[in-house]
Backbone as a printed PyTorch tensor [residue, N CA C, xyz], in Angstrom:
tensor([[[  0.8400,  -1.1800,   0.0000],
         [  0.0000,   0.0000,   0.0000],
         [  0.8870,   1.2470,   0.0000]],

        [[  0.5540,   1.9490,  -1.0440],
         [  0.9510,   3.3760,  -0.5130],
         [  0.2980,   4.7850,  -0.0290]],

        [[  1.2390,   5.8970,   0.2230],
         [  1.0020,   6.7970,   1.2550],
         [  1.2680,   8.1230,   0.8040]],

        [[ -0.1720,   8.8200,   0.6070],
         [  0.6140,  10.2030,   0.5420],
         [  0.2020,  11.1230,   1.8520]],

        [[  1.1540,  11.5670,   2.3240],
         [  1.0280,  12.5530,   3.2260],
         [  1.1330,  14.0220,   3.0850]],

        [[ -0.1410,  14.6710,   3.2180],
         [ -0.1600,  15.9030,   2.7290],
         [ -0.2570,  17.0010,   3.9570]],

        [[  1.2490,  17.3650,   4.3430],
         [  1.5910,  18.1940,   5.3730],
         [  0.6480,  19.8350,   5.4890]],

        [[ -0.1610,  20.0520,   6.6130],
         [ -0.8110,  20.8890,   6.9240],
         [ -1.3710,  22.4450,   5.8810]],

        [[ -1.6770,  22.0620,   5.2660],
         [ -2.1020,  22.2610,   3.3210],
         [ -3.6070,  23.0930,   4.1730]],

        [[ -2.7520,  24.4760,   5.4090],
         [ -4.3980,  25.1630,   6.1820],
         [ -4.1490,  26.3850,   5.6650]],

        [[ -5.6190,  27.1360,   5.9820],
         [ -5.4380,  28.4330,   4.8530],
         [ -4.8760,  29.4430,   5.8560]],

        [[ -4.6490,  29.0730,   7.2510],
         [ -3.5720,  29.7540,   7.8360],
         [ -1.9160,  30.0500,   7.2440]],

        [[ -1.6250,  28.7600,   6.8620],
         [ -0.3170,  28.5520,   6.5160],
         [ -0.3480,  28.8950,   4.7390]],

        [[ -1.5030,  29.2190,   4.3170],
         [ -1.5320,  29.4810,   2.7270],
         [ -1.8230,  30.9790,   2.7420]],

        [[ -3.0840,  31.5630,   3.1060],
         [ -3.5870,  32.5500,   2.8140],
         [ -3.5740,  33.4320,   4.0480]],

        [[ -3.6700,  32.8850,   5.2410],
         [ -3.5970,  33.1160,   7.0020],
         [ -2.4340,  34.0470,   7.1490]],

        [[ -2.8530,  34.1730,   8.4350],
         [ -1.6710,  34.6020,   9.2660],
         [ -0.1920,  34.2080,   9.2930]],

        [[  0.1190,  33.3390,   8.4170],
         [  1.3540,  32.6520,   8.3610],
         [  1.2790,  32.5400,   6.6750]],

        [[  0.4050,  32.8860,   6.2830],
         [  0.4750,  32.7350,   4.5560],
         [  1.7380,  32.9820,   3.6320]],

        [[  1.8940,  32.3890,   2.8030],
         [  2.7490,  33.0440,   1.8340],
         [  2.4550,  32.9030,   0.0910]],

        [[  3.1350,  33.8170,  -0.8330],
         [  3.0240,  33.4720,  -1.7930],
         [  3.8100,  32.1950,  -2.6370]],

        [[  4.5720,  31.9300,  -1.6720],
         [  5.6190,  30.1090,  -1.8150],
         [  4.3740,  29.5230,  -1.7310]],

        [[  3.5170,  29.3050,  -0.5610],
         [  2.8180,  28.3350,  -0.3570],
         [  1.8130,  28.5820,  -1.3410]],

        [[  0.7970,  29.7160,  -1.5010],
         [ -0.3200,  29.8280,  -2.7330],
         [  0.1710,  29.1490,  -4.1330]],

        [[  1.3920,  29.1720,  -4.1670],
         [  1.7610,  28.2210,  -5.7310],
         [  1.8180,  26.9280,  -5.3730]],

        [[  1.9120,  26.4300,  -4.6320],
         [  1.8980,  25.3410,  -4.6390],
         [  0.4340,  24.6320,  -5.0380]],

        [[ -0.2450,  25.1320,  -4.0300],
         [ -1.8900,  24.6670,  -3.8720],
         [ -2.7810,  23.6530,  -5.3140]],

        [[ -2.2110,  24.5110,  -6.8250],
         [ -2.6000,  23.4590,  -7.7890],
         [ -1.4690,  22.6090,  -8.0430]],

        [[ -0.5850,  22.4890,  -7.9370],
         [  0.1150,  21.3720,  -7.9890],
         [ -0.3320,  20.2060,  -6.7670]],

        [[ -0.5530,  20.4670,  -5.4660],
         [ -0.8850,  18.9270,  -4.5310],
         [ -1.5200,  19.2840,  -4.4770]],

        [[ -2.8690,  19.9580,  -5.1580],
         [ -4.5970,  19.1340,  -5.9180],
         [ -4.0580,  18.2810,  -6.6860]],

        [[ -3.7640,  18.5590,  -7.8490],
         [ -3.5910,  17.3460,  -8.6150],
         [ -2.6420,  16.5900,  -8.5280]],

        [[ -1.8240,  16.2980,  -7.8270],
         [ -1.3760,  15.5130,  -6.9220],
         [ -1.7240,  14.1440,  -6.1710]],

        [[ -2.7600,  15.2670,  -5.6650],
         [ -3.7910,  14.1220,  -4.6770],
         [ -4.7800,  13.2910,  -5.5740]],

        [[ -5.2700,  14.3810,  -6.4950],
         [ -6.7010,  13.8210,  -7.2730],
         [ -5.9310,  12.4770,  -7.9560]],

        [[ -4.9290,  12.5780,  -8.4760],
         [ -4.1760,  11.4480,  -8.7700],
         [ -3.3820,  10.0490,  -8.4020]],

        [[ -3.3410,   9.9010,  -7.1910],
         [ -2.6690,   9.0320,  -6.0470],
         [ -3.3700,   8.3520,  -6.1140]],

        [[ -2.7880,   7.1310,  -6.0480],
         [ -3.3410,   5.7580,  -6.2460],
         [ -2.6970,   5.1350,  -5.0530]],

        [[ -3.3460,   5.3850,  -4.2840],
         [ -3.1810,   4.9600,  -2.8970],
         [ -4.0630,   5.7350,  -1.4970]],

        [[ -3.7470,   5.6790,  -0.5200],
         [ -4.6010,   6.1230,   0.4770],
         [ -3.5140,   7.9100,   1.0790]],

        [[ -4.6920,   8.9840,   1.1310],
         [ -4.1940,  10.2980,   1.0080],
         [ -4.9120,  10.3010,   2.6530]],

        [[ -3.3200,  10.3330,   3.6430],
         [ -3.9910,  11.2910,   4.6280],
         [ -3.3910,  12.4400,   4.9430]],

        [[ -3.9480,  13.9500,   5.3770],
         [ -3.9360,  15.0860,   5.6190],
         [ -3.2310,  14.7430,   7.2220]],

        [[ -2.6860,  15.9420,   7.5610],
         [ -1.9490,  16.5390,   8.9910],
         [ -2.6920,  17.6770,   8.9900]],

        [[ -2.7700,  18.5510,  10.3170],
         [ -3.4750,  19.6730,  10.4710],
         [ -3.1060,  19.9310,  11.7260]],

        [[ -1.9090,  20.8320,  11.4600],
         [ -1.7780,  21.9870,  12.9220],
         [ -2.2410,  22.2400,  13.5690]],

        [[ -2.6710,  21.8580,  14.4660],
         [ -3.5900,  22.1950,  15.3360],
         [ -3.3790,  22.8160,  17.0380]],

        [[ -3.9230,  24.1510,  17.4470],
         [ -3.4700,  24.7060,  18.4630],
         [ -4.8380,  25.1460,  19.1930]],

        [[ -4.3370,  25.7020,  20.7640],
         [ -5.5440,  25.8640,  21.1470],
         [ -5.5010,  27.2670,  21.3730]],

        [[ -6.5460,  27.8850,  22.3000],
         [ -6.5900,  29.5760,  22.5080],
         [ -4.8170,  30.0500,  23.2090]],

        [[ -4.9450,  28.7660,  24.2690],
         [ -3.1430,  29.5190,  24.8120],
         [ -2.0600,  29.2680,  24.1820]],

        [[ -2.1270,  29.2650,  22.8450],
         [ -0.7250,  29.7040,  22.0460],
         [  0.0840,  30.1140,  21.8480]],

        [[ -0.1000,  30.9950,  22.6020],
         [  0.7480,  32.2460,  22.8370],
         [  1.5560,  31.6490,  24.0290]],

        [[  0.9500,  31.2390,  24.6760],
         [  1.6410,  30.9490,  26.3090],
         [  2.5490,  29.7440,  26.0540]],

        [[  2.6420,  28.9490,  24.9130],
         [  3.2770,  27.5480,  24.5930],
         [  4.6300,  27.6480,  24.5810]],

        [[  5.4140,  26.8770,  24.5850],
         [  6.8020,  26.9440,  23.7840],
         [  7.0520,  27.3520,  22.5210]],

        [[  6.2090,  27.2600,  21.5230],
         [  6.3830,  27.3190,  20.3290],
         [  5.5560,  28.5760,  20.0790]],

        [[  4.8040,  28.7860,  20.8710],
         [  4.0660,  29.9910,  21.0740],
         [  4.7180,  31.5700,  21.2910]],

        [[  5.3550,  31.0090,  22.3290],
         [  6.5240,  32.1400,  22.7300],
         [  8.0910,  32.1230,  21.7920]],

        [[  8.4450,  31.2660,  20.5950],
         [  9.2460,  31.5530,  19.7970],
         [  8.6410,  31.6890,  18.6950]],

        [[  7.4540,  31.2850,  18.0810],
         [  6.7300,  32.3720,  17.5300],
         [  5.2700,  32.8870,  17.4960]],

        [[  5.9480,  33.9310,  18.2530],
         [  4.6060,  34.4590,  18.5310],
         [  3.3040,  35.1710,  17.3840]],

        [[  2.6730,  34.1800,  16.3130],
         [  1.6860,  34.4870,  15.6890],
         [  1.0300,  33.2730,  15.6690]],

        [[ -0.1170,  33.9690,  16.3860],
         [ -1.2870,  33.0530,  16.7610],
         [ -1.8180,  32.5600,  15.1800]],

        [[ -2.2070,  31.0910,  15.1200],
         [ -2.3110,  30.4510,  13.6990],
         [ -2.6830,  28.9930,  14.3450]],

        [[ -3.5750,  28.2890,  13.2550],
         [ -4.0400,  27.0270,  13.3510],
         [ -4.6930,  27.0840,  14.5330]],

        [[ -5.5540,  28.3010,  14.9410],
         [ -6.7690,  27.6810,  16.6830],
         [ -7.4110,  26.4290,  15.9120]],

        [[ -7.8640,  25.4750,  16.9940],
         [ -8.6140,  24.5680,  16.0760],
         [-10.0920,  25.4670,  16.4430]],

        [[-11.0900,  24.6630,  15.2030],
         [-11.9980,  25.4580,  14.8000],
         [-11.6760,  26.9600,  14.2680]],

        [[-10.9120,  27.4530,  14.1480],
         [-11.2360,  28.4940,  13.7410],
         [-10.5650,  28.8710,  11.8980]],

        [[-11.3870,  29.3120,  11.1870],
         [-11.2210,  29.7100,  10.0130],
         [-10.1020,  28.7080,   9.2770]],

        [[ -8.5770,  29.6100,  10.0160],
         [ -7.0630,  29.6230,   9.1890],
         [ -6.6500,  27.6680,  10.1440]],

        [[ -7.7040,  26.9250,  10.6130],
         [ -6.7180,  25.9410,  10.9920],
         [ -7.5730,  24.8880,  10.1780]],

        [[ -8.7090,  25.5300,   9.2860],
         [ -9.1970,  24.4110,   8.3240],
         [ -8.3550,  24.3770,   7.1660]],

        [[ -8.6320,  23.2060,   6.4300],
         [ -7.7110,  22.4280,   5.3320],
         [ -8.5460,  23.7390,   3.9980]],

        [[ -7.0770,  24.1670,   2.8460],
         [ -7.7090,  25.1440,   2.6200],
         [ -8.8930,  24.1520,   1.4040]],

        [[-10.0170,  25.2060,   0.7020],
         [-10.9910,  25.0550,   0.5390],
         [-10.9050,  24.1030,  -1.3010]],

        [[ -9.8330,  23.9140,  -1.6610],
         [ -9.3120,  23.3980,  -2.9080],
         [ -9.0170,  21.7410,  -2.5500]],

        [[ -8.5970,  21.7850,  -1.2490],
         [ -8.4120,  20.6380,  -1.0530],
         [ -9.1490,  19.9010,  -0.2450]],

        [[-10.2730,  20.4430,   0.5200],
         [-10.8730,  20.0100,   1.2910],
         [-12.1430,  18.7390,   1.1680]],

        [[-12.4310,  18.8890,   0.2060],
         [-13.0090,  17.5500,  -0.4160],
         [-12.4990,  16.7100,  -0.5730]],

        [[-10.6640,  16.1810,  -0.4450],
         [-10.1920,  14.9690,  -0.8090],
         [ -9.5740,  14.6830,   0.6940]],

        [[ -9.7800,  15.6210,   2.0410],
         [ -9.1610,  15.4060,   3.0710],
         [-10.5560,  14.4640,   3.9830]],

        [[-10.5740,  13.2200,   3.5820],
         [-10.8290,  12.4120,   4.0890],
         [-10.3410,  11.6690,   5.7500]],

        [[ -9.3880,  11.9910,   5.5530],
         [ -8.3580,  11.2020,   6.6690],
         [ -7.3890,  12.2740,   6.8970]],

        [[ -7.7300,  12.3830,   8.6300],
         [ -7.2630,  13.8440,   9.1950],
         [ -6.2660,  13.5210,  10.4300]],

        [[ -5.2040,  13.8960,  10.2730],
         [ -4.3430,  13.4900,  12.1910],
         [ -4.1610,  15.0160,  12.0520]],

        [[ -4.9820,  15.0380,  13.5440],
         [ -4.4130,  16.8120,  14.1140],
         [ -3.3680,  16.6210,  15.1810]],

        [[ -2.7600,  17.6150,  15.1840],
         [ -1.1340,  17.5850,  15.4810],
         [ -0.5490,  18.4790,  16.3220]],

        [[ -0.5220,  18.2920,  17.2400],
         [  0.0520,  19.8020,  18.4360],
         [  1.2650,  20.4290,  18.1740]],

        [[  2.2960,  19.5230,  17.5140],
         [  3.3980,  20.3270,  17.4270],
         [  3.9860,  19.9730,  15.5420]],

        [[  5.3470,  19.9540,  15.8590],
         [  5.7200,  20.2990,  14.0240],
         [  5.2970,  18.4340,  13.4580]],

        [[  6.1810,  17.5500,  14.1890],
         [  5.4260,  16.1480,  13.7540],
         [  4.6930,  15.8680,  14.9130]],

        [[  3.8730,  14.4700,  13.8270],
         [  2.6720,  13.9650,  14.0450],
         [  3.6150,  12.4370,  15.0450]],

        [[  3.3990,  12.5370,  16.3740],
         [  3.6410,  11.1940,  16.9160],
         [  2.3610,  10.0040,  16.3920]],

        [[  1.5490,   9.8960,  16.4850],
         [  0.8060,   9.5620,  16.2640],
         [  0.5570,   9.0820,  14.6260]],

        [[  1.1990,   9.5550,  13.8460],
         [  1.2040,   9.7490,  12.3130],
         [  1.4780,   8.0500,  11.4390]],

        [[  2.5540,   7.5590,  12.5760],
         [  3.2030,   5.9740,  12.3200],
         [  2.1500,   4.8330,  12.5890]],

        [[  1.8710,   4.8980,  14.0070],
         [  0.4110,   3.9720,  13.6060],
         [ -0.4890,   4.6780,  13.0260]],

        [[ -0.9020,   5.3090,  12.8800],
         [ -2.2630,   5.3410,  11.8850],
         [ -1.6290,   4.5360,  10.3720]],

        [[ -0.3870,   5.2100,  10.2280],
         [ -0.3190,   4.1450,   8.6390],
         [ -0.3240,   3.1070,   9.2250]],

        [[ -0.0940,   2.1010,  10.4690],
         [  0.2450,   0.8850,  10.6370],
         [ -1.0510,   0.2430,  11.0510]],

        [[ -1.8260,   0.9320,  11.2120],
         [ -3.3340,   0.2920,  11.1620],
         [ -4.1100,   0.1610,   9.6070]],

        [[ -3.4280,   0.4270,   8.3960],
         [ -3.7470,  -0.1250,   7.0860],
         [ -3.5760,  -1.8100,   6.8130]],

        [[ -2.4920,  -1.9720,   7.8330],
         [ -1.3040,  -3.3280,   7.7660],
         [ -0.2070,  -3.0240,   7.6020]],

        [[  0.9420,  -4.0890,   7.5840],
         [  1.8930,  -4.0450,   7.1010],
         [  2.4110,  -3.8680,   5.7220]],

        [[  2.0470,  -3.9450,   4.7860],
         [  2.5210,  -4.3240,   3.4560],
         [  2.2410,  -2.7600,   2.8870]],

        [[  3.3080,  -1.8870,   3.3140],
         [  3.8460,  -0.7150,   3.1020],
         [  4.9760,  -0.3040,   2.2700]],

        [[  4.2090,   0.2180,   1.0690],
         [  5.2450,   0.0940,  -0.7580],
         [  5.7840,   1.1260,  -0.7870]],

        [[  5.0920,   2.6510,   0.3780],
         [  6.0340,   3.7100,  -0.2050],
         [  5.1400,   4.7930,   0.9930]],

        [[  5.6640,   5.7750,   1.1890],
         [  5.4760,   6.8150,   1.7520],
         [  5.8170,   8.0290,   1.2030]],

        [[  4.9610,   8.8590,   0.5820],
         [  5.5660,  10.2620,   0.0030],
         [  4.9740,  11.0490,   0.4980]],

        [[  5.3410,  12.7020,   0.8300],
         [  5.0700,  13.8370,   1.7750],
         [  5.1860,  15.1300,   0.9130]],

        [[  4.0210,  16.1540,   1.2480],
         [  4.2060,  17.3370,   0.7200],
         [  3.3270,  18.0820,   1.2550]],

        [[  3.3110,  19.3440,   1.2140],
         [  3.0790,  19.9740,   1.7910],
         [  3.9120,  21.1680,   2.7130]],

        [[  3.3450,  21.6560,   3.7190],
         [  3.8970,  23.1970,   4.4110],
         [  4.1960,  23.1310,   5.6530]],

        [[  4.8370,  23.3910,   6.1050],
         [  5.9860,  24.2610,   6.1480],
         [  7.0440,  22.9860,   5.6410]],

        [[  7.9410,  23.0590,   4.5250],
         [  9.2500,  22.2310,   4.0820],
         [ 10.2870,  22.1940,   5.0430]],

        [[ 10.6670,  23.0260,   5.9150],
         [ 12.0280,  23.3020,   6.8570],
         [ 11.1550,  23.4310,   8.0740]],

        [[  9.7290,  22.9640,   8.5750],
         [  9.3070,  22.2790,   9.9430],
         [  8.6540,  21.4840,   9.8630]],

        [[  7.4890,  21.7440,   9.8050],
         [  6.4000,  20.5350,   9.8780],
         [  6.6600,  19.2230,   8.4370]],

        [[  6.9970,  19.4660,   7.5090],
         [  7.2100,  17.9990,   6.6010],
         [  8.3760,  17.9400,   6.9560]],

        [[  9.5800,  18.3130,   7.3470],
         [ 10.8240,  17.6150,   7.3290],
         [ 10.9480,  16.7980,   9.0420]],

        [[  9.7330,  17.6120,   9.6080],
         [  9.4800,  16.4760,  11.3010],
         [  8.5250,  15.5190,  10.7020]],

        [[  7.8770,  15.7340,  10.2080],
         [  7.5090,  14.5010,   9.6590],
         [  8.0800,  12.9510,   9.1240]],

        [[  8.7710,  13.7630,   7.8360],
         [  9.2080,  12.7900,   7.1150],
         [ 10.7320,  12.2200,   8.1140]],

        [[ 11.1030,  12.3900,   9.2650],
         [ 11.7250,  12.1680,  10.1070],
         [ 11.2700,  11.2160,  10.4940]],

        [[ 10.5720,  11.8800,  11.3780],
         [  9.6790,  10.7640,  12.2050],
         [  8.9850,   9.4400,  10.9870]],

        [[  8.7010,   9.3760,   9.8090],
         [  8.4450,   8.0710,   9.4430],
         [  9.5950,   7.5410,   9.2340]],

        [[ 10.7730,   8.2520,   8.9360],
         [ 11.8610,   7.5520,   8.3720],
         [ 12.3770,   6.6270,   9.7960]],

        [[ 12.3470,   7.2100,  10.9370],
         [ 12.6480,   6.2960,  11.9530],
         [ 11.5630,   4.8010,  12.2790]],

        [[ 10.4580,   5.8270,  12.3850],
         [  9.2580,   4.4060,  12.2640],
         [  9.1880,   3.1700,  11.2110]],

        [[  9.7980,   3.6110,   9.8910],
         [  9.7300,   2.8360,   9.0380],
         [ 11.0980,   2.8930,   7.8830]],

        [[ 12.1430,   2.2770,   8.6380],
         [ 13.4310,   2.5390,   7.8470],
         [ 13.8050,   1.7670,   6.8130]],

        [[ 12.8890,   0.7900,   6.5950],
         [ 13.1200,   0.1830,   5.0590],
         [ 12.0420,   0.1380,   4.2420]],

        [[ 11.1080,   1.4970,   4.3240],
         [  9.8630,   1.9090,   3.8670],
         [ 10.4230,   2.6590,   3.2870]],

        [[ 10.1430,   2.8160,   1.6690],
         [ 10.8390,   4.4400,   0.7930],
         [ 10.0590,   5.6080,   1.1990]],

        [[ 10.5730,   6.6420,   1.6840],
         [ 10.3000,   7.5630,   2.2120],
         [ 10.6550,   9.0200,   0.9470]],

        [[  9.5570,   9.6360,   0.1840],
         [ 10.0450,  10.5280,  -0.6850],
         [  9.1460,  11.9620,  -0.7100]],

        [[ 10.0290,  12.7910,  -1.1780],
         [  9.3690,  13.9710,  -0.7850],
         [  9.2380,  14.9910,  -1.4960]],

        [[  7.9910,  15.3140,  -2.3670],
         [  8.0590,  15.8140,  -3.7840],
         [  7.7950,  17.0820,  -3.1120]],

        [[  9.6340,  17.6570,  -3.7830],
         [ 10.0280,  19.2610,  -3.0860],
         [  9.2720,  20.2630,  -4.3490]],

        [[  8.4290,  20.2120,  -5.4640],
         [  7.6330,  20.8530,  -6.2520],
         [  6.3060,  21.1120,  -5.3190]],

        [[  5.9000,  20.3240,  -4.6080],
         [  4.6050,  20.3660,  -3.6870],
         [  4.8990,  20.4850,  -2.5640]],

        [[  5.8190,  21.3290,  -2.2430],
         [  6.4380,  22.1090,  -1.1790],
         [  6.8140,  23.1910,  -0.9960]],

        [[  6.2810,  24.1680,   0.3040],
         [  7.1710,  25.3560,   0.2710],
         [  7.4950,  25.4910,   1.9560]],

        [[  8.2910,  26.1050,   1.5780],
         [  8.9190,  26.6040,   2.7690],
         [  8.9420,  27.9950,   3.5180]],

        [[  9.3680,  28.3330,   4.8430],
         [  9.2000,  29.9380,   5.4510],
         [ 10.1870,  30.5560,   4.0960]],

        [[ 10.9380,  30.5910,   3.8530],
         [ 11.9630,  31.0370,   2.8110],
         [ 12.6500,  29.7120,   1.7770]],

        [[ 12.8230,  30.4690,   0.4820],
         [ 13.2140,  29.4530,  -0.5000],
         [ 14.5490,  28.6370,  -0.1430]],

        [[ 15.7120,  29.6130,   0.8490],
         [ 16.8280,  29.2710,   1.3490],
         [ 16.5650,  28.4870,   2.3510]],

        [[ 15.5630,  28.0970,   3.6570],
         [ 15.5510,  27.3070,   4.4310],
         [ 14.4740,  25.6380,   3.7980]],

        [[ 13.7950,  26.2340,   2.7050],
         [ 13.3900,  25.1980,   1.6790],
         [ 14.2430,  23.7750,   1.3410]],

        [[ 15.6040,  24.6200,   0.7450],
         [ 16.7100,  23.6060,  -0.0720],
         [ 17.3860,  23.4650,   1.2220]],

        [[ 17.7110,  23.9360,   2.4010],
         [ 18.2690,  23.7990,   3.6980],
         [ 17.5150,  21.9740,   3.7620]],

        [[ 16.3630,  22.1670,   3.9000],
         [ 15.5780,  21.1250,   4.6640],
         [ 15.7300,  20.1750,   3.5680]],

        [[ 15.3380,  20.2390,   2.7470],
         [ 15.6720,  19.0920,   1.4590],
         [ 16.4610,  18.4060,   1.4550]],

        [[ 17.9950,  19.4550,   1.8680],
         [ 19.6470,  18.7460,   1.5990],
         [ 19.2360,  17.6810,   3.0950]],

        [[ 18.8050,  18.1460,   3.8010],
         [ 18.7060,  17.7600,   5.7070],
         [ 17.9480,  16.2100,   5.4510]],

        [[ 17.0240,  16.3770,   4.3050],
         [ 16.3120,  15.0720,   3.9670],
         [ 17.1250,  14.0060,   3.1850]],

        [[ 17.3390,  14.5180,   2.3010],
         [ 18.4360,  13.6960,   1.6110],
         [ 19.4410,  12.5870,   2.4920]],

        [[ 20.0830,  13.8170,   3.4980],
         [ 21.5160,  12.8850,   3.9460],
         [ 20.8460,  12.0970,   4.9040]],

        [[ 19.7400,  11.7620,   5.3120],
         [ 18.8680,  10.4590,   6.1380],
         [ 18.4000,   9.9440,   5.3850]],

        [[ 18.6250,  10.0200,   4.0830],
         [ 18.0800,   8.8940,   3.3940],
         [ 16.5230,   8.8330,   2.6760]],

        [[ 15.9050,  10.3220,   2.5960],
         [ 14.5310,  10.4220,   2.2560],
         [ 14.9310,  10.8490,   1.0520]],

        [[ 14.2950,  10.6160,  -0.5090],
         [ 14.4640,  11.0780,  -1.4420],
         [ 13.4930,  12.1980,  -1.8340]],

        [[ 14.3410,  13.0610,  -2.0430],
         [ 13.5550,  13.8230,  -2.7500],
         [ 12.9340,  14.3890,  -3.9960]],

        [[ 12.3800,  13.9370,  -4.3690],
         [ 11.8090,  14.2140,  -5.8660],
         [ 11.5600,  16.1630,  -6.5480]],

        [[ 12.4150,  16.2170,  -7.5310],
         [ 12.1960,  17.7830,  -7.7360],
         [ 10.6880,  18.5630,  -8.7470]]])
């Protein structure tokens, strides 16, 4: 079976408070992406509560983004019809992210990741499966990716590479 993982793809992190124009280009590329996967597509979703501010990650950066329920922490509105299968996520990876694929079964052909933020939330990700599943191909199509900046983008990519995650351009 395979896996696409489509890293926190919220209109916080697109259009939001954390928006960018890196991330708005991406958006038709992992639609059709997804509409295309021949395999099982699950979504991640940032998810925070009102004291955000007061968090660790809160207090290094301080812009409130992803409240759950509110507006900027839903999946944005292009993709939201194919986000079937949802892990919400308190911090950059999903602990939780490894069994849920491991409740499909075992017979795991591939794992690929895309999505936002490239240099936090998908490169803790694709971490964290690469440890959970180290003779699972782990790949990471850096076209359906953006990053806080294009320079911490190819930062995180090279960071993927030398553990062994491929990255697809």
């Amino acid at each position: 079976m395979k896996f696409l993982i489509v890293v926190d793809m919220q209109v916080d992190f697109i259009s939001g408070s954390l928006g960018s124009a890196m991330a708005q280009a991406i958006v038709p590329y992992v639609l059709e992406k997804v509409k295309r996967f021949d395999g099982t597509v699950i979504f991640t979703r940032d998810t925070h509560g009102a004291d955000y501010l007061l968090t660790q990650e809160g207090r290094k950066l301080p812009v409130e983004h992803c409240v759950k329920d509110s507006d900027g922490w839903q999946i944005c509105k292009e993709l939201l019809p194919y986000a079937q299968k949802t892990v919400d996520k308190v911090t950059f990876g999903s602990i939780e992210l490894p069994g849920v694929i491991r409740s499909y079964g075992e017979d795991i052909d591939g794992i690929e990741l895309c999505g936002l933020c490239t240099d936090i939330c998908v490169i803790s990700n694709a971490m964290l499966l690469k440890a959970a599943f180290p003779e699972v191909r782990i790949t990471v199509d850096a076209a359906a990716c953006a990053g806080v900046s294009e320079e911490s983008h190819r930062t995180a990519l090279d960071a993927m590479r030398a553990v062994q995650i491929e990255v697809d351009a």
